[in-house]
C-alpha positions, -999 to 999 in steps of 0.1 A, spaced: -214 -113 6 -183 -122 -14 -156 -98 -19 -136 -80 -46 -96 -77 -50 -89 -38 -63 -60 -40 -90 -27 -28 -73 1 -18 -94 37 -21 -75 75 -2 -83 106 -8 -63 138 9 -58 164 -4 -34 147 8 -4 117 15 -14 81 1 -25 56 18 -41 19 3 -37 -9 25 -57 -43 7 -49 -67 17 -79 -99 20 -64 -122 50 -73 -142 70 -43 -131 42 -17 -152 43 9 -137 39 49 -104 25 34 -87 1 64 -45 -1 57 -23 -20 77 9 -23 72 28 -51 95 70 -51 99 74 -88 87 57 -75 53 23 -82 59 -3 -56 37 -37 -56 47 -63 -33 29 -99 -31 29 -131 -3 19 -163 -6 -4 -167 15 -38 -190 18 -62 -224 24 -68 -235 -10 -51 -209 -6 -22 -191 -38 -31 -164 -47 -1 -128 -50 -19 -105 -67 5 -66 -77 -3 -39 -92 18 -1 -99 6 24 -110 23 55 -90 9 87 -101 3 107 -93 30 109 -74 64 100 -29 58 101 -5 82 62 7 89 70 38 107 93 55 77 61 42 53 41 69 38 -1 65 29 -21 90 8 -54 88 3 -72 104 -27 -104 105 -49 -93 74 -75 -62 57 -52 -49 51 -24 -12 57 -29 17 40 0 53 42 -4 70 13 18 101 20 37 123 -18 31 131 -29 65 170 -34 44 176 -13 11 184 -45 -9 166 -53 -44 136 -73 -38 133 -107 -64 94 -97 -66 69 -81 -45 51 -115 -24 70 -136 -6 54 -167 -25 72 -179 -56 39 -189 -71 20 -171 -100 17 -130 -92 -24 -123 -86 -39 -109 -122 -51 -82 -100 -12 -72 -90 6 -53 -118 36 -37 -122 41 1 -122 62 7 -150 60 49 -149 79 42 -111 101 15 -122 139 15 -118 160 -13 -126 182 -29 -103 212 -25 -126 204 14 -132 231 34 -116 224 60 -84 223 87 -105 186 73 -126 178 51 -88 172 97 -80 145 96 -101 118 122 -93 99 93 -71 124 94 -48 124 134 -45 84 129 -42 76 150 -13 60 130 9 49 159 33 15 155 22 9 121 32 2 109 64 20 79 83 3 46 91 -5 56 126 -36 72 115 -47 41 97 -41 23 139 -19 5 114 13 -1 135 34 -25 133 20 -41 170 -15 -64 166 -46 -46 176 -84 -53 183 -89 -44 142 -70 -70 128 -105 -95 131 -122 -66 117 -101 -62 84 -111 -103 81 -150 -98 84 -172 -88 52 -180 -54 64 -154 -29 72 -163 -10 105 -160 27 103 -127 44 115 -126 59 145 -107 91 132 -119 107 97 -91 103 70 -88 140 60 -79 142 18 -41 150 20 -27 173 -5 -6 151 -32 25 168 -45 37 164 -79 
């Protein structure tokens, strides 16, 4: 069985990334998040319970226990802590052509050049008491026995239930 990549759409600001992974009634959604900038994500959707599996290697170094993850009906929402608050060239560490499925989130968006005062925008004052850190995803920064798992076609069930966090507007 061949898998899927779910459209991600990405924002930065100097120490933060936004990643909002599009995928509608994910089912037993697998997020890891490594500190050299690996991103690992993996669940079925749809009717026909097709296996959508991603991995990017991120631009530089981030910080996985500051990182945020939400998980909701239509997206799964994850706000990367930079390991540095420095202005990232792009989001993957490659220099080649950026995945059609990878898109940038223009609603999120601040521009390097914009001043602190606009870099305060109200994604930065986003509460992020609802979500719930990548512990609960056994996505710490230190390898584990799930790392083959995320690589096979059929994501294994997690071991604790992801309860739908409140998302604050």
């Amino acid at each position: 069985m061949s898998s899927r990549h779910p459209e991600i759409v990405w924002a930065q600001h100097s120490d933060k990334v936004y990643l909002t992974v599009a995928l509608p009634d994910a089912k037993n959604p697998k997020v890891k998040l490594e500190p050299e900038g690996k991103f690992i994500f993996s669940a079925s959707a749809g009717p026909e319970d097709y296996l959508y599996v991603t991995e990017l290697d991120l631009y530089d170094k981030v910080n996985v226990e500051a990182s945020k993850i939400s998980v909701g009906p239509r997206h799964i929402f994850i706000v990367i802590q930079k390991g540095e608050k420095v202005w990232w060239k792009r989001l993957l560490k490659s220099e080649g052509r950026t995945p059609p499925y990878i898109k940038v989130d223009w609603d999120r968006w601040v521009d390097e050049d914009d001043n602190e005062e606009q870099e305060t925008s109200k994604f930065d004052n986003f509460d992020l008491g609802g979500m719930d850190d990548f512990s609960k995803f056994g996505a710490g920064g230190e390898a584990d026995d799930d790392d083959e798992e995320l690589a096979e076609s059929e994501p294994e069930p997690q071991s604790k239930p992801v309860e739908e966090p409140e998302i604050h507007a």
